[in-house]
PDB file of N, CA, C and O in Angstrom:
ATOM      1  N   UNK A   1      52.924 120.833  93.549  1.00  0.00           N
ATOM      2  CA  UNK A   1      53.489 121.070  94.861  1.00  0.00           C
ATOM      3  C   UNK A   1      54.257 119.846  95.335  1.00  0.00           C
ATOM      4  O   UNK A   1      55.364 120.107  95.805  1.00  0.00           O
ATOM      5  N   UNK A   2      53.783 118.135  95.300  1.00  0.00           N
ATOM      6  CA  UNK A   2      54.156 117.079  95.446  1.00  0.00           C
ATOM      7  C   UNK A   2      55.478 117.039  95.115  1.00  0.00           C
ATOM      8  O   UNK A   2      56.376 116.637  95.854  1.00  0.00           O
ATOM      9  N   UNK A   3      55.646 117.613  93.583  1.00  0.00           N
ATOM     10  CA  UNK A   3      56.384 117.149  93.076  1.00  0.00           C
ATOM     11  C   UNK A   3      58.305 118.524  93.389  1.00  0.00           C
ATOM     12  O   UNK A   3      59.500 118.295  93.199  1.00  0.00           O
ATOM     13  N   UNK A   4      57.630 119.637  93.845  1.00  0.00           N
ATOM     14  CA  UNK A   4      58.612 120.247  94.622  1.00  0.00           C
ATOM     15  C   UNK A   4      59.295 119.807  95.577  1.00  0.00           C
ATOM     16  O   UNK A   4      60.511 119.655  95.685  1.00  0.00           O
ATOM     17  N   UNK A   5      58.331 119.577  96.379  1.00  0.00           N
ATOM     18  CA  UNK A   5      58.803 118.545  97.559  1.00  0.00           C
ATOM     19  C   UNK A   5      59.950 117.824  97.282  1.00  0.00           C
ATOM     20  O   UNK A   5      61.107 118.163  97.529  1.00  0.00           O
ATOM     21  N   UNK A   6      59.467 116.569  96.630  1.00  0.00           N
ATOM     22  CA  UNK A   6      59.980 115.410  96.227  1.00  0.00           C
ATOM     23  C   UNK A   6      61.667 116.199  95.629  1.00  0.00           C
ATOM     24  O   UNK A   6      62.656 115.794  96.240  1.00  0.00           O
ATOM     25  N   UNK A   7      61.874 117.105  94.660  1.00  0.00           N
ATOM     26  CA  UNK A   7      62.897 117.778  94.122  1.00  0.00           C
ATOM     27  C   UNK A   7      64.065 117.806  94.922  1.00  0.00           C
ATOM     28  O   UNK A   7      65.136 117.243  94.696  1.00  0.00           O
ATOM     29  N   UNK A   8      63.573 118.914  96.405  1.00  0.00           N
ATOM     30  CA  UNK A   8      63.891 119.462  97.475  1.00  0.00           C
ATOM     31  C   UNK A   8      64.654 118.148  98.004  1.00  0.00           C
ATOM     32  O   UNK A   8      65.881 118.196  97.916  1.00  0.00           O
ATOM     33  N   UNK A   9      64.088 116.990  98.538  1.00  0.00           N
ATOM     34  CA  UNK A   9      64.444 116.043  98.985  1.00  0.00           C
ATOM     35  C   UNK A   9      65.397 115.387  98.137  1.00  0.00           C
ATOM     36  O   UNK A   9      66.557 115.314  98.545  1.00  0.00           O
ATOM     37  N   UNK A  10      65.111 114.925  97.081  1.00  0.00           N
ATOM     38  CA  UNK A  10      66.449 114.812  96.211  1.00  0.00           C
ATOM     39  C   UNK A  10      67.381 115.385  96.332  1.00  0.00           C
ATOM     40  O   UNK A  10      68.373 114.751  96.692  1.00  0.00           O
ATOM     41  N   UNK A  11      67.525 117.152  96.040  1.00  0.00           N
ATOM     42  CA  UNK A  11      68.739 117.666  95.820  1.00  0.00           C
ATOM     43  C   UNK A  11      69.484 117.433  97.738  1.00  0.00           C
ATOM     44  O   UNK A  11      70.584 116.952  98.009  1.00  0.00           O
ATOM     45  N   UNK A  12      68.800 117.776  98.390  1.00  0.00           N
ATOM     46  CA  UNK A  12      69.664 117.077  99.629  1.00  0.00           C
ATOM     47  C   UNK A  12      70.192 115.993  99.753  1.00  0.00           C
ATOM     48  O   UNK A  12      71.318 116.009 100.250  1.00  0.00           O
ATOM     49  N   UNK A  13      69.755 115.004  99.461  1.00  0.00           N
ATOM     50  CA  UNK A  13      70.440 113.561  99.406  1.00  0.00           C
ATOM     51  C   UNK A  13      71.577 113.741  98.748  1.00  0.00           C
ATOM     52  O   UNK A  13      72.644 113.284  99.161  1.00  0.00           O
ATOM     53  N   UNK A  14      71.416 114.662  97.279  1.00  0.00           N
ATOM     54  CA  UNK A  14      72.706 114.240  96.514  1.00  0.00           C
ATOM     55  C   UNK A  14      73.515 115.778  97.551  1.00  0.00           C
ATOM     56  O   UNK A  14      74.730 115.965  97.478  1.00  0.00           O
ATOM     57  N   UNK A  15      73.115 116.184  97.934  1.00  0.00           N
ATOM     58  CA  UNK A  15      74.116 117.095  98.784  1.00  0.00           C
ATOM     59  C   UNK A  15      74.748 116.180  99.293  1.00  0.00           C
ATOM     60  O   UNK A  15      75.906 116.018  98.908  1.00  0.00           O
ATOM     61  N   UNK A  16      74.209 115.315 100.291  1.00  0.00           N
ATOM     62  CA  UNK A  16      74.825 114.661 101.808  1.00  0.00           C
ATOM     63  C   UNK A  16      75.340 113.711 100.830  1.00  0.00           C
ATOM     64  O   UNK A  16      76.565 113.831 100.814  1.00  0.00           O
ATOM     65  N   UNK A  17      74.963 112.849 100.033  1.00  0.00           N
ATOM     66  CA  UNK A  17      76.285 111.699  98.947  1.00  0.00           C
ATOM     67  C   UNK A  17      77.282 112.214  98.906  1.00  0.00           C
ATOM     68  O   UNK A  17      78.156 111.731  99.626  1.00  0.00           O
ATOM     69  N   UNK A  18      77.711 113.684  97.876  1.00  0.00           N
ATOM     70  CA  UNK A  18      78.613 114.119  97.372  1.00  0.00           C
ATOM     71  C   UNK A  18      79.333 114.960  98.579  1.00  0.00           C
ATOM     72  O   UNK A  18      80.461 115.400  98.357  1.00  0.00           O
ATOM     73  N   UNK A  19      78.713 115.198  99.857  1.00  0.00           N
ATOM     74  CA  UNK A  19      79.703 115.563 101.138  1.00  0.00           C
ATOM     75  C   UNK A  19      80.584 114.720 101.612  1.00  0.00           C
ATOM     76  O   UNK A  19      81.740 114.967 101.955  1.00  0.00           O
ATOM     77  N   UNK A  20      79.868 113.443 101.634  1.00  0.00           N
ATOM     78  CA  UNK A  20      80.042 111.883 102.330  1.00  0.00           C
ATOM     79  C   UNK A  20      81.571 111.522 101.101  1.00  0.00           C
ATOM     80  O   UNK A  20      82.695 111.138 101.426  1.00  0.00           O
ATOM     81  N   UNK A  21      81.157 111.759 100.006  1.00  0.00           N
ATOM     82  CA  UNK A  21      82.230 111.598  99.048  1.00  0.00           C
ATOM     83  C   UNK A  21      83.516 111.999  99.161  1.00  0.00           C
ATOM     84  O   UNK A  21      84.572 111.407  98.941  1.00  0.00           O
ATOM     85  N   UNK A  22      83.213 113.348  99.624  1.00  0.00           N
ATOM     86  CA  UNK A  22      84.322 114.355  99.903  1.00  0.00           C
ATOM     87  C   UNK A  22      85.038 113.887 100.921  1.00  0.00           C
ATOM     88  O   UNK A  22      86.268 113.896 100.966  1.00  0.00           O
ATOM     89  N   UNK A  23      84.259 113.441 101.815  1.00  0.00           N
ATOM     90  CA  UNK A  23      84.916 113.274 103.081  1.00  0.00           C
ATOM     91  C   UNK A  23      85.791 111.580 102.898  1.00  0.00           C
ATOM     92  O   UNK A  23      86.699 111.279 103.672  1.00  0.00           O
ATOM     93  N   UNK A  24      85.448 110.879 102.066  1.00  0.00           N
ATOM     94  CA  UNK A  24      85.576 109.920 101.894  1.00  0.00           C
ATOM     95  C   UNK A  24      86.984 109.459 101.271  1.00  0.00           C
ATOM     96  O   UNK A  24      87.705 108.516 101.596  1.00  0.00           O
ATOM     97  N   UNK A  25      87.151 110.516 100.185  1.00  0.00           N
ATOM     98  CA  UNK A  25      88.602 111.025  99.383  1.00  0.00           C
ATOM     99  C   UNK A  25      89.451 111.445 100.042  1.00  0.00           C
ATOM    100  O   UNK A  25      90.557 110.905 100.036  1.00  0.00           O
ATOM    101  N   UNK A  26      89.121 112.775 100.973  1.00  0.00           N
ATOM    102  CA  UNK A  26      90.082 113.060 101.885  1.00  0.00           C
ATOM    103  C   UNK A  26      90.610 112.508 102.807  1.00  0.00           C
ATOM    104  O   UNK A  26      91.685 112.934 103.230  1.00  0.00           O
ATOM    105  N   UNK A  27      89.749 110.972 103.585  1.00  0.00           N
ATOM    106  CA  UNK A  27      90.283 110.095 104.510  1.00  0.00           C
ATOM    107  C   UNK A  27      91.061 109.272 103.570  1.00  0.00           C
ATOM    108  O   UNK A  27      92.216 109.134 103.972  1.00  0.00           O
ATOM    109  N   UNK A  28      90.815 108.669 102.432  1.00  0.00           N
ATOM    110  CA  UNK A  28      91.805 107.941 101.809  1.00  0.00           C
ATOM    111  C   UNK A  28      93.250 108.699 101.238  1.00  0.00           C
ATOM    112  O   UNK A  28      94.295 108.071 101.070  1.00  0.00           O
ATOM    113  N   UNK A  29      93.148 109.670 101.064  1.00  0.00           N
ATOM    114  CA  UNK A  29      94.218 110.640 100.382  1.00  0.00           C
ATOM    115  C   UNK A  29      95.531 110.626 101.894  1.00  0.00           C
ATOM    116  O   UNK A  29      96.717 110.311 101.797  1.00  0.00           O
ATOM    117  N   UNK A  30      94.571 111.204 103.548  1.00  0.00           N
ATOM    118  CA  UNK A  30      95.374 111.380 104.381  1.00  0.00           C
ATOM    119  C   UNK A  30      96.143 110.056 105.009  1.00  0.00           C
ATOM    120  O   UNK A  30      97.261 110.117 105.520  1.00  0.00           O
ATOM    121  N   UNK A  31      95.354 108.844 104.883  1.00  0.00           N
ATOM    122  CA  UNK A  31      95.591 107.597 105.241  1.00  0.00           C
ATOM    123  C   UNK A  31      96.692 107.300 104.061  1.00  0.00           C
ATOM    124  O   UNK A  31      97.355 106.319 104.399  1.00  0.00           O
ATOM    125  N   UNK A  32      97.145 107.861 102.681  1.00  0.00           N
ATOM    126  CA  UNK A  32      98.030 107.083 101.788  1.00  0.00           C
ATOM    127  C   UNK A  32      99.119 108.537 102.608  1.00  0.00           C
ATOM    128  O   UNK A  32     100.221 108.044 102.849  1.00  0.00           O
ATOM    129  N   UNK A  33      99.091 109.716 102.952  1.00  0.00           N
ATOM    130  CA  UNK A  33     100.000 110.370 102.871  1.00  0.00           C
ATOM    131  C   UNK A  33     100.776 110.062 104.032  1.00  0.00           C
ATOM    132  O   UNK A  33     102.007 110.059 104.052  1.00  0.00           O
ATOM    133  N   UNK A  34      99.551 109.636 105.611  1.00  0.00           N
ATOM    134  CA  UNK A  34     100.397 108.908 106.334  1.00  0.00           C
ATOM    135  C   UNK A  34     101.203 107.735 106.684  1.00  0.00           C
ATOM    136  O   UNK A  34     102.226 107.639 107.362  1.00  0.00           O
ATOM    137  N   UNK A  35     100.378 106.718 105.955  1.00  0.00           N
ATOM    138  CA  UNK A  35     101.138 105.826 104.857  1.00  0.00           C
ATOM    139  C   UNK A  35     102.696 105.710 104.702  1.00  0.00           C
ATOM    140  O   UNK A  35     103.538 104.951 105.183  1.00  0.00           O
ATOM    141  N   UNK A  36     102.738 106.792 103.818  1.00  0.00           N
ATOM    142  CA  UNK A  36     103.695 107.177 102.859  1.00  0.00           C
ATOM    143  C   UNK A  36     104.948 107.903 104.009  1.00  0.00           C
ATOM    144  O   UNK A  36     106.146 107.744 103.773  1.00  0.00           O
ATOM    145  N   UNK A  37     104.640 108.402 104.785  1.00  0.00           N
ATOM    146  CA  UNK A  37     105.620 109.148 105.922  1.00  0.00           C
ATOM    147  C   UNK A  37     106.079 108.523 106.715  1.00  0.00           C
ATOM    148  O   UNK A  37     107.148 108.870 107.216  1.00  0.00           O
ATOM    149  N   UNK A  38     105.120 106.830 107.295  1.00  0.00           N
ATOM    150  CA  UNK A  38     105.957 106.608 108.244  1.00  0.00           C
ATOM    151  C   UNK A  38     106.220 105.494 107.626  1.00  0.00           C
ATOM    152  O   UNK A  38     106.108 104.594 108.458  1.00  0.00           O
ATOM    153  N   UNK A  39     106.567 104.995 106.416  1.00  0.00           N
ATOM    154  CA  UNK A  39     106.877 104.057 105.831  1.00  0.00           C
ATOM    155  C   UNK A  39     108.408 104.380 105.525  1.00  0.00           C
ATOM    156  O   UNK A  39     108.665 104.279 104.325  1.00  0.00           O
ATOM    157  N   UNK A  40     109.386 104.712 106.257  1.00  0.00           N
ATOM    158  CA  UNK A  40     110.804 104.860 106.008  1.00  0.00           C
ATOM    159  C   UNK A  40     111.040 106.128 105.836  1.00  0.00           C
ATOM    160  O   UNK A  40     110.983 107.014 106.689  1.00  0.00           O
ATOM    161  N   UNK A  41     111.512 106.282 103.871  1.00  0.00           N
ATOM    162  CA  UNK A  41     111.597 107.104 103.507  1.00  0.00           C
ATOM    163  C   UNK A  41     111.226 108.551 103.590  1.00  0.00           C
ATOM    164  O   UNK A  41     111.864 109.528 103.981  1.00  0.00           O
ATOM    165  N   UNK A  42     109.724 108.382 102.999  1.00  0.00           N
ATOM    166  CA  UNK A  42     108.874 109.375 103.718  1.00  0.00           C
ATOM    167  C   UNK A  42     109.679 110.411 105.014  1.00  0.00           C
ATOM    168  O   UNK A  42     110.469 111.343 104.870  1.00  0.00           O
ATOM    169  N   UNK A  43     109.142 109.842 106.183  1.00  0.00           N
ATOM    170  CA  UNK A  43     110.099 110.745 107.059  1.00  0.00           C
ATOM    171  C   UNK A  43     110.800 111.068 107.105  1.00  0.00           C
ATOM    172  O   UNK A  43     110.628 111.975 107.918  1.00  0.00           O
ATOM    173  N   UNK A  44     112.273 111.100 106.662  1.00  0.00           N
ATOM    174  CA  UNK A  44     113.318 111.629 106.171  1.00  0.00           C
ATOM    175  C   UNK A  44     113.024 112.813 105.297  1.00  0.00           C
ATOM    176  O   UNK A  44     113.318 113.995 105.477  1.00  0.00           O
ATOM    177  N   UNK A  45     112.250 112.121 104.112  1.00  0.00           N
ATOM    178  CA  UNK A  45     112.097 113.416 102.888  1.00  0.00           C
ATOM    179  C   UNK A  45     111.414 114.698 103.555  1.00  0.00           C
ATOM    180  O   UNK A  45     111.841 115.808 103.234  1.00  0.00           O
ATOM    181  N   UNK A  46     110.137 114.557 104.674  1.00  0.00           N
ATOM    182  CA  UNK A  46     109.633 115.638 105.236  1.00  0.00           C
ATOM    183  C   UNK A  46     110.751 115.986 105.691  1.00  0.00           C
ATOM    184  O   UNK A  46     111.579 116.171 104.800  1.00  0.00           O
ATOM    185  N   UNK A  47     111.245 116.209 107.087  1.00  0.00           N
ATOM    186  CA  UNK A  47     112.022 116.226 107.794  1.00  0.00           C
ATOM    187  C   UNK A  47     113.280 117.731 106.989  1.00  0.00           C
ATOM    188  O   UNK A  47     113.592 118.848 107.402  1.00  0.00           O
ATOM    189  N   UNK A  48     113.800 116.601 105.215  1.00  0.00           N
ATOM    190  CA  UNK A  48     114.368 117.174 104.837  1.00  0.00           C
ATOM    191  C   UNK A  48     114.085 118.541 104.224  1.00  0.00           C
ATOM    192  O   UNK A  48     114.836 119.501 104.400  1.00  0.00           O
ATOM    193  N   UNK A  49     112.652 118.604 103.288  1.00  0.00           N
ATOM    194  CA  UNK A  49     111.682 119.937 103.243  1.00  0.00           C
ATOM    195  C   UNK A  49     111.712 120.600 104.212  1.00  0.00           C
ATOM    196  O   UNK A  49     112.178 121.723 104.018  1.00  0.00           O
ATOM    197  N   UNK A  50     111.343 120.338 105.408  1.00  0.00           N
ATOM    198  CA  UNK A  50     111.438 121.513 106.769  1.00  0.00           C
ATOM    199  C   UNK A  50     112.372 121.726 106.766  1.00  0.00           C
ATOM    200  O   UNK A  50     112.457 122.844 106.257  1.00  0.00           O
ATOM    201  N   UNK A  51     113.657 121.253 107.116  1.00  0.00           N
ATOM    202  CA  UNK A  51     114.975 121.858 107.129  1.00  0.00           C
ATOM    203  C   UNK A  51     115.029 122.724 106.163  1.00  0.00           C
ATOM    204  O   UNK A  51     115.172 123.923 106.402  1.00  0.00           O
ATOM    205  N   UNK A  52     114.924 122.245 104.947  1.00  0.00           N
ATOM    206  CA  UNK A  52     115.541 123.797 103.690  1.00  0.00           C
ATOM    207  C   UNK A  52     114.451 124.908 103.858  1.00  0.00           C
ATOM    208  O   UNK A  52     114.768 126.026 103.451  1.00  0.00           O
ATOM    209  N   UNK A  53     113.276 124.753 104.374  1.00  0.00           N
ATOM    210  CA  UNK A  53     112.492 125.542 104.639  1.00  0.00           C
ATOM    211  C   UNK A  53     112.535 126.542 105.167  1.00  0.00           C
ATOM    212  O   UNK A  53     112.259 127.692 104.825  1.00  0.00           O
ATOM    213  N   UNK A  54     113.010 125.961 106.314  1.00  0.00           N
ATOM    214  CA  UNK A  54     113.450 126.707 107.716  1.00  0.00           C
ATOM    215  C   UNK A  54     114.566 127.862 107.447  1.00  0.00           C
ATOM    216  O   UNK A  54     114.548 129.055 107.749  1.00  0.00           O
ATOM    217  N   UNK A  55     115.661 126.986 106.689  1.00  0.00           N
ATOM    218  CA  UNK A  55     117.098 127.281 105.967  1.00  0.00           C
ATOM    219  C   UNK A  55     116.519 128.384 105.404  1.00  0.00           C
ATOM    220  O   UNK A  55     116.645 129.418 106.058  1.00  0.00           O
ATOM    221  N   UNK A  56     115.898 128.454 104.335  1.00  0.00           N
ATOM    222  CA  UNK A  56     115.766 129.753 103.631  1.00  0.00           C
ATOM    223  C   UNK A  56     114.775 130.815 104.215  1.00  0.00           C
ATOM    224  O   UNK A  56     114.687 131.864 103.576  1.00  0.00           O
ATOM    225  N   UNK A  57     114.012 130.679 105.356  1.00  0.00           N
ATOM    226  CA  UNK A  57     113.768 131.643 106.298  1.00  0.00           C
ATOM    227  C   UNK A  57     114.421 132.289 106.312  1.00  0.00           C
ATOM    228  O   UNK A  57     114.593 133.282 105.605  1.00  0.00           O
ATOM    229  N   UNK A  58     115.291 131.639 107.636  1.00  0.00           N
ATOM    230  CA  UNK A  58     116.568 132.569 108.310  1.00  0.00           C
ATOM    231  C   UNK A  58     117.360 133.235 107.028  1.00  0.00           C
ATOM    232  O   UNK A  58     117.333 134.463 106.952  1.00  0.00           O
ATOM    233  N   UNK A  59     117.993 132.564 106.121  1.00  0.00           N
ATOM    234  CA  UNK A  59     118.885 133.527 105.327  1.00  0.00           C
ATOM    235  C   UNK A  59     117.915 134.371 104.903  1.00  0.00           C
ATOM    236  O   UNK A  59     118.420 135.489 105.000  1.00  0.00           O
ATOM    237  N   UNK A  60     116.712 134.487 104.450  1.00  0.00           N
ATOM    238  CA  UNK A  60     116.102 135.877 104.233  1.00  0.00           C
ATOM    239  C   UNK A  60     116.114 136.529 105.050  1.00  0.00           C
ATOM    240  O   UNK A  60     116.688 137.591 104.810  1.00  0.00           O
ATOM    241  N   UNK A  61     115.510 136.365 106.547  1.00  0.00           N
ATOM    242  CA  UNK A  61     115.338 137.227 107.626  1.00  0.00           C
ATOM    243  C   UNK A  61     116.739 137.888 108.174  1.00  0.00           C
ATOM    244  O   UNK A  61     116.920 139.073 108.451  1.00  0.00           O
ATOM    245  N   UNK A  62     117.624 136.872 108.250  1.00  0.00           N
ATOM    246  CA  UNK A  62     119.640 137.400 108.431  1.00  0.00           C
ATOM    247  C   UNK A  62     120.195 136.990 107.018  1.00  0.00           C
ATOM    248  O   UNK A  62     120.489 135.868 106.606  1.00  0.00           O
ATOM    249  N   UNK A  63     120.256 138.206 106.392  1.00  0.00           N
ATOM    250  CA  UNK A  63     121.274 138.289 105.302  1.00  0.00           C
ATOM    251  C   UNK A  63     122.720 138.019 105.742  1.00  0.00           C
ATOM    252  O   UNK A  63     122.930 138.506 106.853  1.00  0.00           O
ATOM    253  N   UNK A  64     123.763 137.402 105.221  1.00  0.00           N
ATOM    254  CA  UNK A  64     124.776 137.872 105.457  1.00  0.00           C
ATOM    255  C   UNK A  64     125.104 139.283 105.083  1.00  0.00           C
ATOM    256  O   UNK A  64     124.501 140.041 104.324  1.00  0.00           O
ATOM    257  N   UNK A  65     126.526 139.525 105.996  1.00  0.00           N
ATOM    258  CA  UNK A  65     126.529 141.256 106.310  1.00  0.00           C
ATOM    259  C   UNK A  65     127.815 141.445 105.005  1.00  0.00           C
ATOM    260  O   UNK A  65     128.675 140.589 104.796  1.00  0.00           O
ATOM    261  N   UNK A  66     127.732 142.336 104.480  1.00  0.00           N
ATOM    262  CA  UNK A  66     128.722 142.082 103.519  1.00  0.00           C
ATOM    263  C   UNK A  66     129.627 143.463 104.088  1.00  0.00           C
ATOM    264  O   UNK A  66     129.422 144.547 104.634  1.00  0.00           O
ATOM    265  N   UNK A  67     130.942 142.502 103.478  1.00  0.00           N
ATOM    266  CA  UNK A  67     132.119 143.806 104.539  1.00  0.00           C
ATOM    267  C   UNK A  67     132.599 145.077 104.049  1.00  0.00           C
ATOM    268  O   UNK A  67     133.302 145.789 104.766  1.00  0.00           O
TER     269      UNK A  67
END
């Protein structure tokens, strides 16, 4: 029975490590991507993705009308 216990308590710990981990990657990942955006370039290149983005919306949604 002791030794269930003891199991139980383990596998939680390595739950809450490998959450803590997760969370840990994803703050370093968002900190290099914001980083990376307002470091010049970056902003421009987004900026430029949304635009063609946007761009190929509208021409799907308004085709040109052909005569």
């Amino acid at each position: 029975m002791h030794s269930t216990t003891s199991s139980r308590h383990r596998s939680r710990g390595q739950a809450t490590t490998e959450y803590a981990l997760v969370l840990l990657a994803a703050a370093i990942i968002a900190t290099l991507v914001i980083a990376w955006a307002t470091a010049g370039g970056g902003a421009g290149q987004i900026g430029s993705l949304f635009d063609n983005i946007f761009d190929g919306i509208l021409q799907r949604a308004n085709p040109p009308a052909q005569g």
